[in-house]
N, C-alpha and C positions, 0 to 999 in steps of 0.2 A: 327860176327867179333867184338873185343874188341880192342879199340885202349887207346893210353896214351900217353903223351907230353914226360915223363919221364919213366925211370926204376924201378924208386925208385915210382913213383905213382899206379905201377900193383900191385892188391893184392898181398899177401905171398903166398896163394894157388894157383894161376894161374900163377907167375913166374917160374915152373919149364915146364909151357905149350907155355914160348913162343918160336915161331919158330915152332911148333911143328904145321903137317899135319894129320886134321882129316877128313876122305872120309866116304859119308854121302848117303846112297842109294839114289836112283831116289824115285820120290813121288809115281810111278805107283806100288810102291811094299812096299810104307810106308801107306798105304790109313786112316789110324787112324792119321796120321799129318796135313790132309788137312783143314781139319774143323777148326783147333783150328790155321793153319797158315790164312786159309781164314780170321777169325777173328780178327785177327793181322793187317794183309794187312789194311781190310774195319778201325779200329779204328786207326791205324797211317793217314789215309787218309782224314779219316771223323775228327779224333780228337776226337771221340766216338763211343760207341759201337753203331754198324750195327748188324741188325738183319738177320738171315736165314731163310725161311722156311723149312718144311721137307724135300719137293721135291726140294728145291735148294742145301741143303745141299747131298743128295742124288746124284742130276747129277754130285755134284764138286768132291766126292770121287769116282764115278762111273768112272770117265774120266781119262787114262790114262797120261793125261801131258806130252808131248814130251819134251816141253822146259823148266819142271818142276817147279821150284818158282820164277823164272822170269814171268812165262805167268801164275799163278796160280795168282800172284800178280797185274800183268795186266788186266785180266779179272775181280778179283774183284774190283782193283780201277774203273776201265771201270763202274759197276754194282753200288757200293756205290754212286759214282758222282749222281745217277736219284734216289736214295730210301734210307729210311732207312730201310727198312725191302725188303732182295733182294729172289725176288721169282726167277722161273726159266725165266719167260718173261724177266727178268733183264740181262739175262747171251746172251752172243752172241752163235749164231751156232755151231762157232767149241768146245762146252764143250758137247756138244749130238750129235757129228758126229767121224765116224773112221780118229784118225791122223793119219793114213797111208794114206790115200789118199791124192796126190797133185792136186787141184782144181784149173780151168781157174777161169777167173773172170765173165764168164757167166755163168759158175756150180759154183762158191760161190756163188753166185746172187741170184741164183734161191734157190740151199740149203738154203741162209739165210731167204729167204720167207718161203719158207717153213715154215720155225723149227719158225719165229717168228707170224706165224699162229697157228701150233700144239701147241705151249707153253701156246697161252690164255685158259685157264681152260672154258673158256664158248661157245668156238668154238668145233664143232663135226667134226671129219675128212670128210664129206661131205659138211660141211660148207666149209672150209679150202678149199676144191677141187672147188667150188665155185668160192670165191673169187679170188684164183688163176688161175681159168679160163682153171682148167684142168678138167680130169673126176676123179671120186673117185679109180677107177684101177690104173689110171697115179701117182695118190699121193701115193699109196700102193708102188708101182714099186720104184719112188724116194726115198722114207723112204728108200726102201732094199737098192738102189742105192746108195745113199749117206751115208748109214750103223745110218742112224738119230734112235736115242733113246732118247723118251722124259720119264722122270718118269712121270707113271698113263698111260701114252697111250699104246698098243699094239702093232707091227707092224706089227701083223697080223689080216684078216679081222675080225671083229664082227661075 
């Protein structure tokens, strides 16, 4: 959005644009936007450039956005605030989980255990089942359940 105090202060090229509506697809069908709004978001917030890694950059275009640059811009302020360089550990649940599904707050609960177990690169899905105090079938089951896709992991078994 371009705003101006006056009329006379909008350029000569964009004065025959104003008033004028322009409809702008959703991000889940723009996925080439996401990376370079992501980067946007994280350096107006940080006030410098934030880093991605591959697999971060990966899950943010992978994720279809319901609430589109609203929560694209939420989630990476969310991530910039703890890093400058934001891997997937950085990113909350719902960017590797299906948003169609609407979650109580004891299946967000547990979803967000999950997904912030699976995201540390140095834990094995049997670690993960471990720590979470399930068996490693129960964590298989949840991934399908809660439709979790982390980039690098599987969600089928080894």
């Amino acid at each position: 959005m371009f705003t101006a105090e006056a009329y006379d202060l909008i350029p000569g090229a964009l004065r025959p644009l104003v008033g004028a509506v322009v409809e702008v697809p959703a991000l889940r069908v723009r996925p080439d936007d996401i990376l370079p709004l992501a980067y946007l978001f994280a350096r107006r917030h940080r006030g410098r450039t934030i880093a991605f890694t591959a697999a971060a950059g990966r899950a943010l275009t992978a994720h279809q956005w319901p609430e589109n640059a609203r929560q694209l811009g939420r989630v990476v302020r969310e991530a910039a605030s703890r890093t400058d360089t934001i891997d997937v550990q950085h990113l909350p649940a719902e960017v590797f989980t299906d948003p169609g599904r609407r979650l109580g707050r004891l299946e967000r609960l547990e979803r967000d255990e999950i997904v912030r177990c699976l995201t540390d690169p140095t834990i094995t899905v049997a670690q993960a089942a471990e720590r979470l105090g399930m068996s490693r079938a129960t964590v298989y089951r949840k991934i399908a359940h809660y439709g979790i896709q982390v980039p690098g992991r599987s969600a089928r078994r080894p």
